[in-house]
VEXDREN-2710 file (C-alpha; in Angstrom, 1 decimal):
% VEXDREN-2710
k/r/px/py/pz
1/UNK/0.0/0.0/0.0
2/UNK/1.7/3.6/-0.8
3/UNK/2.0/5.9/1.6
4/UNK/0.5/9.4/1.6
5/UNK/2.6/12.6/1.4
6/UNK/1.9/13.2/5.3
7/UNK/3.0/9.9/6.2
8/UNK/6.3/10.2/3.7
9/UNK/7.0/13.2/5.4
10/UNK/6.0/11.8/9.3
11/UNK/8.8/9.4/8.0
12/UNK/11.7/11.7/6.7
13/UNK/11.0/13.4/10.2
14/UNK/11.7/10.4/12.1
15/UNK/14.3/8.5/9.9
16/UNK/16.0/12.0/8.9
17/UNK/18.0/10.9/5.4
18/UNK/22.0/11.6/5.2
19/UNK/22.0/15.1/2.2
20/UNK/25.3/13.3/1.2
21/UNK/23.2/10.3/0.4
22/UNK/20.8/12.5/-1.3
23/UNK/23.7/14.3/-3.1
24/UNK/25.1/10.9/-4.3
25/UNK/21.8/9.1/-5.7
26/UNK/21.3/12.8/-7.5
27/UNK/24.7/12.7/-8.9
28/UNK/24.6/9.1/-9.6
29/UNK/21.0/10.0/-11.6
30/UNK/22.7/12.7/-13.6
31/UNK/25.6/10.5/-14.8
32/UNK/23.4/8.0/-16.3
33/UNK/21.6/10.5/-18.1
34/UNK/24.7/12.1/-19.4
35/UNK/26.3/8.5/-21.0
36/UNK/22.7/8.1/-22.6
37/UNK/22.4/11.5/-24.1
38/UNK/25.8/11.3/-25.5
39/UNK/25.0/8.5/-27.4
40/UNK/22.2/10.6/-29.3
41/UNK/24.5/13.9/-30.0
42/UNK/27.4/14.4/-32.2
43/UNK/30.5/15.0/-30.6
44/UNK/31.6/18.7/-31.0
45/UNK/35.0/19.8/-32.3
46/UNK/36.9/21.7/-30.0
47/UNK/40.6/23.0/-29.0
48/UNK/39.8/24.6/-25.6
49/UNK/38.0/22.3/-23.3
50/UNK/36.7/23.5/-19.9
51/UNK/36.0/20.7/-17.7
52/UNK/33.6/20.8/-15.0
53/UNK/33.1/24.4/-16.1
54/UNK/30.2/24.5/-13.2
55/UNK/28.1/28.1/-13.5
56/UNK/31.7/29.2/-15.2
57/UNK/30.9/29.3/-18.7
58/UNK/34.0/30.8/-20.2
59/UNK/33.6/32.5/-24.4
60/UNK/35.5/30.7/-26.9
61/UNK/35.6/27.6/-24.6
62/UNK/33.3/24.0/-24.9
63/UNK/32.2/24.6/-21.3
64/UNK/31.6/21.1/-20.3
65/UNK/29.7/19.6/-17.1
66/UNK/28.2/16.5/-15.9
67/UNK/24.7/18.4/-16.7
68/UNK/23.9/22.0/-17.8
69/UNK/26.6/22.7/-19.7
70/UNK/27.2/23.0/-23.4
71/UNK/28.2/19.5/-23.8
72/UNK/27.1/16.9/-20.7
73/UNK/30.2/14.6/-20.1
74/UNK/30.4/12.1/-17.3
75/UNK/33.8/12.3/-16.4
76/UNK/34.4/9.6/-14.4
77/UNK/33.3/7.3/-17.5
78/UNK/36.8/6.3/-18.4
79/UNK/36.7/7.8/-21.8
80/UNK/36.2/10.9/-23.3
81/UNK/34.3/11.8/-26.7
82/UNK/37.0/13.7/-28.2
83/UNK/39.0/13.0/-31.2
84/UNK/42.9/12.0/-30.6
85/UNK/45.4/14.6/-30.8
86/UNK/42.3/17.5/-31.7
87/UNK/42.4/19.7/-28.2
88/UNK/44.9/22.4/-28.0
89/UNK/44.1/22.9/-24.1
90/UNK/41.9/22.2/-21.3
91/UNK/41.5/23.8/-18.1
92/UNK/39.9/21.8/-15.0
93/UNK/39.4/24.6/-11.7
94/UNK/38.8/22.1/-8.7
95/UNK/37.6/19.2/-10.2
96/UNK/40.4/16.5/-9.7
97/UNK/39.6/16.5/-5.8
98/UNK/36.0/14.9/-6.8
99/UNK/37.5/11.7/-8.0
100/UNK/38.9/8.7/-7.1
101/UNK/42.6/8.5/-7.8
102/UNK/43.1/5.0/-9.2
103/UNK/39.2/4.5/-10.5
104/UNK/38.6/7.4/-12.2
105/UNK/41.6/10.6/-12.3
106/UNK/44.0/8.4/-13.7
107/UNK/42.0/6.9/-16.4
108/UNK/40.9/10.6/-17.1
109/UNK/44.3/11.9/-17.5
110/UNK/45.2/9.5/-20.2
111/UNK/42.1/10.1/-22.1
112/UNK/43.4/13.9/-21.9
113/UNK/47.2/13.0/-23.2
114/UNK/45.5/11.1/-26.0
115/UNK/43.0/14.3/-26.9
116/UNK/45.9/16.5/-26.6
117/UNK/47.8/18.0/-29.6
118/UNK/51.9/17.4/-29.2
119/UNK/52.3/21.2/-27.8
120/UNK/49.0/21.1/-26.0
121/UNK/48.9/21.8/-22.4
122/UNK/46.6/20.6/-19.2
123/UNK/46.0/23.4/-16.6
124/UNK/44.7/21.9/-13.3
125/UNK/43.9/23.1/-9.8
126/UNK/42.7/22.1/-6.7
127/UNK/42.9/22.4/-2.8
128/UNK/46.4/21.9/-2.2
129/UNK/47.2/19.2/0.6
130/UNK/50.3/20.8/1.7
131/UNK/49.1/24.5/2.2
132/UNK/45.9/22.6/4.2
133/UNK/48.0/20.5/6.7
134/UNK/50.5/23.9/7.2
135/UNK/47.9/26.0/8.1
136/UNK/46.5/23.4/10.3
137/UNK/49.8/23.0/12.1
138/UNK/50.4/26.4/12.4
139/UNK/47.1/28.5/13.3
140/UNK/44.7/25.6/13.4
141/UNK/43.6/26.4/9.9
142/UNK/43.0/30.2/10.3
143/UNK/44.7/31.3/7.0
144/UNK/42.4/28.9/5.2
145/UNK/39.7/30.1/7.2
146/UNK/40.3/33.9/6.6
147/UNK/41.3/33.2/2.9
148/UNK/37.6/31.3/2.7
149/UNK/35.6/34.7/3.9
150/UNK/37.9/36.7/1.9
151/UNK/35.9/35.2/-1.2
152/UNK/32.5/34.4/0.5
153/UNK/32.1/36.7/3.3
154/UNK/29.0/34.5/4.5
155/UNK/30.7/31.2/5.1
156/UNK/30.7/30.1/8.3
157/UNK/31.6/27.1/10.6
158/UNK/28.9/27.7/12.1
159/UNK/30.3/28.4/15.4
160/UNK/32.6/25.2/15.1
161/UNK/36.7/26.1/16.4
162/UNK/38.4/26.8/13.2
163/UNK/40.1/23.8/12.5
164/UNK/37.2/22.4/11.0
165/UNK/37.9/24.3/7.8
166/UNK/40.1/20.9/6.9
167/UNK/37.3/19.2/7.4
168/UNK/35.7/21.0/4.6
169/UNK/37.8/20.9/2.4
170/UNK/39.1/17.4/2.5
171/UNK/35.2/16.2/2.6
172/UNK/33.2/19.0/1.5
173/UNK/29.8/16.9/2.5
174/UNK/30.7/13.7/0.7
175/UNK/32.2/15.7/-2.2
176/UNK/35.8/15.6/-2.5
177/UNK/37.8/12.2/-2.7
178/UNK/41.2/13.2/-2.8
179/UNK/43.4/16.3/-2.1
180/UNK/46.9/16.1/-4.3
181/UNK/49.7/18.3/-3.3
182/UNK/52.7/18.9/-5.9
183/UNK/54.3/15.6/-5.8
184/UNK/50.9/13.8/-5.7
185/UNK/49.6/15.2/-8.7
186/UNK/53.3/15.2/-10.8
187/UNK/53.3/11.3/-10.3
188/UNK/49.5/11.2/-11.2
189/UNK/50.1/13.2/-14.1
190/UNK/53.6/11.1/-15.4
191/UNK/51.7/7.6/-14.4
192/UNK/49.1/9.2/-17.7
193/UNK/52.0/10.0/-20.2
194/UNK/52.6/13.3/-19.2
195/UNK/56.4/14.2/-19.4
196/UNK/56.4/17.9/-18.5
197/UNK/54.5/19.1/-15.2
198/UNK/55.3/22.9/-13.9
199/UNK/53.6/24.3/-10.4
200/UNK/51.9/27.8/-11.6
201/UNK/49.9/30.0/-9.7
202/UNK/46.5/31.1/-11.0
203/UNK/47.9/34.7/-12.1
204/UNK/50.1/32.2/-15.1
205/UNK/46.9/30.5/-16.2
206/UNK/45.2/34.1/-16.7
207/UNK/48.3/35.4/-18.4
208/UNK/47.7/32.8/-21.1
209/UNK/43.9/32.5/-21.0
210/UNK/42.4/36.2/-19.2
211/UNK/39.1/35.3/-20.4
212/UNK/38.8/33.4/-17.5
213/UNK/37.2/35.0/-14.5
214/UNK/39.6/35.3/-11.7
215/UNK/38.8/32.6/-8.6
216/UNK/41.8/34.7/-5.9
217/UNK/42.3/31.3/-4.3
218/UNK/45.9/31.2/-4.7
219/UNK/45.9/30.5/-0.9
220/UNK/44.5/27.3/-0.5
221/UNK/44.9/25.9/-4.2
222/UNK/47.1/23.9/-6.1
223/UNK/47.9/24.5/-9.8
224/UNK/49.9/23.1/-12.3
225/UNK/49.9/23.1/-15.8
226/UNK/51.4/19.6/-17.7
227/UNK/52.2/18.8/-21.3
228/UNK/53.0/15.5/-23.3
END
C-alpha cells in the first residue's frame, strides 16, 4: 500500500536521510543520463576544453559539465568523446579532488594525453594538501579560514573552532575524494604519459587564458599546468 505525502514526510521526520546520500543518488542519476544523451548527440569539435566548467561558462571555450553545460560529459566514464590529438588545451578549476585516484583521475588523464595536440597543455587546480596540513599546524587552519571569507564573506563554521575548515575541504559533504599536493599530482600526471609538469599560480593560467574570470584562491589551491 503507498504511503501518503503526510506519512512520507511523518517518516523523513523520524528517519531523517543523510543530504550526502541524497547528493550521491542525485549525482549518480545525472551520470546516467549524461552516458545516454551522448550517445544521441554528435560529438563537438573543440581545441579549448573547460572541464567541469560548473556556473563558469568561459567565451570561446566548450564549457563542459556532468549536466547544464554546453556539452554533458560524465567524467568519471573512463573515456572521453573527443578525437585524438584534436584539443589544444583544457582547463579543470577544482575538479580533480571529486574523483577517485586510481578509478577514475587516472584513467581521465590519459584520455586527456591522447585528446591533446603534441604542444597542448593541461592546466589543473585544486585544494592543495600541503598549504591545508601547514595551516592546520600552524594556526589551526586560520589562513584557510580567513582566505575562505575573503571570497565568501557569509561562510561560516557555524560556530565550530576553526580547525574544522580541513574538514571541509578534505570532505566538502561527501564531495571531495582526494586532495593532491605537488608531488601527488606530478606522479598522477607522469603515471598518464605526461612528461612535462610545472607548479603555476593562478595569475600564469590568466596570463595565457584572461578570459577566465579570476577565482583569488591562490591560498588554499594547487595549480599546475602539464604537457605531453
Amino acid at each position: 500500500m503507498a504511503l501518503t505525502s503526510l506519512a512520507r514526510r511523518a517518516v523523513l521526520r523520524t528517519y531523517p536521510v543523510d543530504q550526502r546520500t541524497l547528493s550521491g543518488i542525485r549525482y549518480e542519476a545525472a551520470r546516467v543520463k549524461a552516458l545516454v544523451t551522448a550517445r544521441l548527440r554528435r560529438t563537438p569539435d573543440a581545441e579549448l576544453l573547460h572541464l567541469g566548467c560548473g556556473g563558469r561558462r568561459v567565451e570561446g571555450w566548450l564549457n563542459c559539465d556532468l549536466s547544464g553545460s554546453d556539452y554533458d560529459i560524465d567524467l568519471m566514464a573512463g573515456r572521453l568523446p573527443f578525437r585524438t590529438g584534436s584539443v589544444r588545451a583544457v582547463v579543470m578549476q577544482h575538479v580533480i579532488e571529486h574523483l577517485e585516484l586510481r578509478e577514475h583521475l587516472l584513467p581521465l588523464l590519459t584520455e586527456l594525453r591522447r585528446v591533446l595536440t603534441d604542444d597542448g597543455a593541461v592546466w589543473l587546480s585544486c585544494p592543495d594538501l600541503e598549504k591545508v596540513c601547514v595551516s592546520y599546524v600552524e594556526d589551526r587552519g586560520r589562513t584557510l579560514l580567513e582566505d575562505r571569507r575573503s571570497r565568501y564573506p557569509a561562510f561560516t563554521l557555524g560556530g565550530v573552532p576553526t580547525q574544522h575548515i580541513v574538514n571541509d575541504l578534505f570532505h566538502q559533504r561527501g564531495g571531495h575524494r582526494n586532495l593532491f599536493d605537488f608531488d601527488l599530482l606530478t606522479w598522477a600526471l607522469e603515471e598518464a604519459g605526461f612528461s612535462k609538469v610545472e607548479r603555476v599560480k593562478e595569475g600564469d593560467l590568466l596570463s595565457v587564458f584572461p578570459e577566465f574570470p579570476e577565482r583569488h584562491d591562490d591560498a588554499q589551491s594547487l595549480y599546475v599546468v602539464a604537457q605531453p
